[in-house]
RODO-2510 file (C-alpha; in nm, 4 decimals, decimal comma):
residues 187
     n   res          X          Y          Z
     1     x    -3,5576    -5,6273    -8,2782
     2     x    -3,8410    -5,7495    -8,0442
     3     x    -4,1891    -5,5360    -8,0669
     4     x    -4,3219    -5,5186    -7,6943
     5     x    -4,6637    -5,4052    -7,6848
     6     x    -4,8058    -5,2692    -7,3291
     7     x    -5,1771    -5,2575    -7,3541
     8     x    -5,3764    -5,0205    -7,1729
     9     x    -5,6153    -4,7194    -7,2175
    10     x    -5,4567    -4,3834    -7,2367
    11     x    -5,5670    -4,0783    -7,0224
    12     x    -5,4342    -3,9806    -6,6475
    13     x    -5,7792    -4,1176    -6,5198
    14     x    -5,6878    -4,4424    -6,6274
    15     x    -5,2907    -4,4426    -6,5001
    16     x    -5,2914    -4,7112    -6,2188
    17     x    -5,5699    -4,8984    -6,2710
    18     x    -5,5411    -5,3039    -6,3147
    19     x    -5,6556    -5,3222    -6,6908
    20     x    -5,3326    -5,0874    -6,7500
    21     x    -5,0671    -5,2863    -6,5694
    22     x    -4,9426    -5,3339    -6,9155
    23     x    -4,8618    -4,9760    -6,9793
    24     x    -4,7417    -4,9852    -6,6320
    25     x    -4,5006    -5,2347    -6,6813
    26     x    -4,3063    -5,0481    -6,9749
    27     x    -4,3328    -4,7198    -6,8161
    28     x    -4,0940    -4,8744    -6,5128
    29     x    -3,8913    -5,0310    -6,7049
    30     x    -3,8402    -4,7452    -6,9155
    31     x    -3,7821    -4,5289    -6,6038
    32     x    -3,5373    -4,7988    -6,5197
    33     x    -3,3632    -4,7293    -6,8325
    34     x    -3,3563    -4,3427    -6,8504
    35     x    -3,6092    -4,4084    -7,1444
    36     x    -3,8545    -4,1749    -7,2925
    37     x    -4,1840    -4,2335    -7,4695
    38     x    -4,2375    -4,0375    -7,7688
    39     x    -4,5439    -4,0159    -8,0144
    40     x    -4,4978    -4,1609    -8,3442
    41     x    -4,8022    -4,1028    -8,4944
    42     x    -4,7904    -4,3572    -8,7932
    43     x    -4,7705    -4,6402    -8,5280
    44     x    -5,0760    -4,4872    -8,3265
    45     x    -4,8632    -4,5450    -8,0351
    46     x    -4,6243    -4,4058    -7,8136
    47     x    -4,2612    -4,5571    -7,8263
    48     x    -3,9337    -4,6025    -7,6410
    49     x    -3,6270    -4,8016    -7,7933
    50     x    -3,2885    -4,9694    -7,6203
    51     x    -3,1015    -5,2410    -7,7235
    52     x    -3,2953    -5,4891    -7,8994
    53     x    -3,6268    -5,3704    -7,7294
    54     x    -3,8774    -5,1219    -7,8719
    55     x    -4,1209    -5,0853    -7,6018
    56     x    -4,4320    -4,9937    -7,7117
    57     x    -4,7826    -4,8066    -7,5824
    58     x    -5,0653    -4,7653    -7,8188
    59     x    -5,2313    -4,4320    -7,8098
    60     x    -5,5939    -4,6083    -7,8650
    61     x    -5,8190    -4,7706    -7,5860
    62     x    -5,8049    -5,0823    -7,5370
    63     x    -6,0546    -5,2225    -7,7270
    64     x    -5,7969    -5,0942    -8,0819
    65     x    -5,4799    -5,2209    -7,9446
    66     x    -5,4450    -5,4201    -8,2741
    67     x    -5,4217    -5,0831    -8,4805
    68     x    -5,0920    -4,9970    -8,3413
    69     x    -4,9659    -5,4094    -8,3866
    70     x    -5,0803    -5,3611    -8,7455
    71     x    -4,8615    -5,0932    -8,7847
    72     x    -4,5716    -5,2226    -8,6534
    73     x    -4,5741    -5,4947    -8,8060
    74     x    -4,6345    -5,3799    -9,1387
    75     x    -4,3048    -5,2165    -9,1259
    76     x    -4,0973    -5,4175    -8,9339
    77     x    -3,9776    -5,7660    -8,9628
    78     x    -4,0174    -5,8182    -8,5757
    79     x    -4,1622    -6,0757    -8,3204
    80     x    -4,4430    -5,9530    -8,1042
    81     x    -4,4623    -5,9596    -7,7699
    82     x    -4,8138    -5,8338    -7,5691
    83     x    -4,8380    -5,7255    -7,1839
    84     x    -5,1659    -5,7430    -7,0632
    85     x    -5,3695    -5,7806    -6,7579
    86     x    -5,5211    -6,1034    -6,7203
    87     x    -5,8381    -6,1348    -6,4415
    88     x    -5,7888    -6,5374    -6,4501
    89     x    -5,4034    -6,5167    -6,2777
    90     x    -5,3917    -6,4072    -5,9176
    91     x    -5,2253    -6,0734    -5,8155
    92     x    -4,8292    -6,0747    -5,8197
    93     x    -4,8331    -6,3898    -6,0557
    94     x    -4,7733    -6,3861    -6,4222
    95     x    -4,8105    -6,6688    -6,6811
    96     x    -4,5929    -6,6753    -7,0501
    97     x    -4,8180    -6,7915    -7,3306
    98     x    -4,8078    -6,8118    -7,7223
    99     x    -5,0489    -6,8641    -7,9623
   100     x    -5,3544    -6,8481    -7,7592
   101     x    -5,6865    -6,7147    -7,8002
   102     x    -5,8218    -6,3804    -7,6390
   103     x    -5,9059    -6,5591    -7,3355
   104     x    -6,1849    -6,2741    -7,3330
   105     x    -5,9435    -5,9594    -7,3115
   106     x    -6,0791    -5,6766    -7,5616
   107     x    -5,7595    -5,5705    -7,6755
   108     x    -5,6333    -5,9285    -7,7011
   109     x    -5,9243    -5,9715    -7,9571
   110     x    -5,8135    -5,6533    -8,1662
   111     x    -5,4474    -5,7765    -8,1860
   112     x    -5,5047    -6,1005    -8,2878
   113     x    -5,7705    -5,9305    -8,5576
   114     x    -5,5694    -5,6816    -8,6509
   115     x    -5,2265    -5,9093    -8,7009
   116     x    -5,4553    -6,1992    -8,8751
   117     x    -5,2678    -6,4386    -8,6137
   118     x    -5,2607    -6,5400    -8,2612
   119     x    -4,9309    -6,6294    -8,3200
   120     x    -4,7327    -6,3953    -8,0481
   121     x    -4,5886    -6,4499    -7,7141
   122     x    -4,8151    -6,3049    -7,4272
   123     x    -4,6840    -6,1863    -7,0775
   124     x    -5,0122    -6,2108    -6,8745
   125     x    -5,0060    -6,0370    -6,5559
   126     x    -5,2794    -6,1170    -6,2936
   127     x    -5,4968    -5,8661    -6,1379
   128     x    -5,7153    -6,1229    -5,9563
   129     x    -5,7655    -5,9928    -5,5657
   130     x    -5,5937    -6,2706    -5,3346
   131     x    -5,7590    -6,0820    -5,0651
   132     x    -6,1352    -6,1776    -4,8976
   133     x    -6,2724    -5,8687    -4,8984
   134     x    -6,1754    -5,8110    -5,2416
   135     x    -6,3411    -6,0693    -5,4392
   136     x    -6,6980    -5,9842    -5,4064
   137     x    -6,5979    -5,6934    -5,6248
   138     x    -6,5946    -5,9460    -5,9418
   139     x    -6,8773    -6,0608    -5,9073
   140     x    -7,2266    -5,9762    -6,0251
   141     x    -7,3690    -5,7100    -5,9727
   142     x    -7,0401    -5,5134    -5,9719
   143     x    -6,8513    -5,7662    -6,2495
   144     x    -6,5312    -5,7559    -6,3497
   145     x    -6,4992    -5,4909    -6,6033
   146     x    -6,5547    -5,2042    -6,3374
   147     x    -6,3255    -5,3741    -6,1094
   148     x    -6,0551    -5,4031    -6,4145
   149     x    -6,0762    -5,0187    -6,4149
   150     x    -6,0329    -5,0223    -6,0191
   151     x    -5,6847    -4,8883    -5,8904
   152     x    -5,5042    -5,1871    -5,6894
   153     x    -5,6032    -5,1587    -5,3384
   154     x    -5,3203    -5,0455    -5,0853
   155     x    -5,2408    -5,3796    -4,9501
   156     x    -5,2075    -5,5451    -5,3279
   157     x    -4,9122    -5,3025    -5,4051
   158     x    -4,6307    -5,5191    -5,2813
   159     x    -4,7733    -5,7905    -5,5054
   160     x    -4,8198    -5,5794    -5,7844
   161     x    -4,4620    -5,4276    -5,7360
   162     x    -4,3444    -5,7991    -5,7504
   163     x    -4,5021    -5,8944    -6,0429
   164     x    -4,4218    -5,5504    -6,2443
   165     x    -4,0392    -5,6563    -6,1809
   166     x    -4,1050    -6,0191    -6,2803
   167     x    -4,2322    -5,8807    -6,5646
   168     x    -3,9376    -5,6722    -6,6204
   169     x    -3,7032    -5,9783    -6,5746
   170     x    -3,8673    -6,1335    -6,8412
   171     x    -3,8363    -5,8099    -7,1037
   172     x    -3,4932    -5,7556    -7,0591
   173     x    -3,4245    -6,1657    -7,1328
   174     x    -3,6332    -6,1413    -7,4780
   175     x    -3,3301    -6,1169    -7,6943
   176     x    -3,1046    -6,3751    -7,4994
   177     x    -3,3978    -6,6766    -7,4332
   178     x    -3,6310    -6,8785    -7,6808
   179     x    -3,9787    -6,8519    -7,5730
   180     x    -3,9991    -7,2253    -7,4712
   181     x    -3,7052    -7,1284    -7,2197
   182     x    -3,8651    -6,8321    -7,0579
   183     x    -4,1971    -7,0453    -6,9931
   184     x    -4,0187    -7,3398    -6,8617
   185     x    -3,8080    -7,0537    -6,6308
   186     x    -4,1344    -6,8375    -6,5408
   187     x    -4,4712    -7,0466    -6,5758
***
């Protein structure tokens, strides 16, 4: 089994917006599937399971991502794989990592604290605007973290969409490729 862990903040007000493209991710692919979530309260999360995949959306904010990880872990022998959002990678691009620090992503920081390892393959998905108009939004005195909890603008979806199926691509090839092959294939 393979642990993939979406991270994002839970609430409708929050559905859409950049910092949850993780969640995103897992709910289309589970869509994809015919997959439901459903609440298993030990693992503070919300879960859906097929094949070798147990998809996986904690029901803390961000910032306590690591509870759920914890959890997991704790009771099953299984590699851990984290979506996230990542401000550094340009819209519709996404980067494979392992072993890497936080990079400066809150819920990054709570895995890694709560696991006692950085140790885990990442699937970082940019949210960085591409777009002119756009970009003034991270900077001060707006900053990043409001524009993280920004919706994508209209003419950023088909490069969302994009990435969200790259994304995909590289779930459903977990069980099949090492983690050296999928960054060679994707980075």
């Amino acid at each position: 089994m393979i642990i993939v862990i979406g991270l994002g903040n839970p609430g409708k007000a929050h559905a859409g917006q950049r910092h949850n493209i993780g969640w995103t991710v897992l709910d289309a692919l589970a869509a994809k599937e015919g997959l439901h979530f459903n609440e298993r309260k030990l693992f503070h999360a919300s879960i859906a399971q097929f094949g070798e995949l147990m998809l996986v959306k904690p029901d803390t904010f961000m910032n306590e991502s690591g509870i759920a990880a914890r959890q997991l872990v704790r009771n099953y022998d299984a590699p851990i794989v984290v979506v996230y959002d990542d401000i550094s990678i340009n819209v519709g691009e996404i980067k494979i990592s392992f072993g890497r620090g936080d990079g400066g992503h809150n819920g990054v920081t709570s895995t890694i604290a709560h696991l006692g390892t950085k140790d885990f393959l990442r699937i970082r998905i940019g949210i960085r605007p591409v777009h002119e108009e756009l970009l003034p939004r991270i900077a001060p005195p707006h900053g990043f973290e409001s524009f993280m909890l920004s919706n994508f603008a209209p003419f950023e979806t088909d490069l969302r969409d994009k990435a969200i199926d790259k994304a995909i691509e590289i779930i459903e090839q977990l069980p099949f490729k090492t983690k050296e092959e999928l960054m060679t294939q994707y980075n």
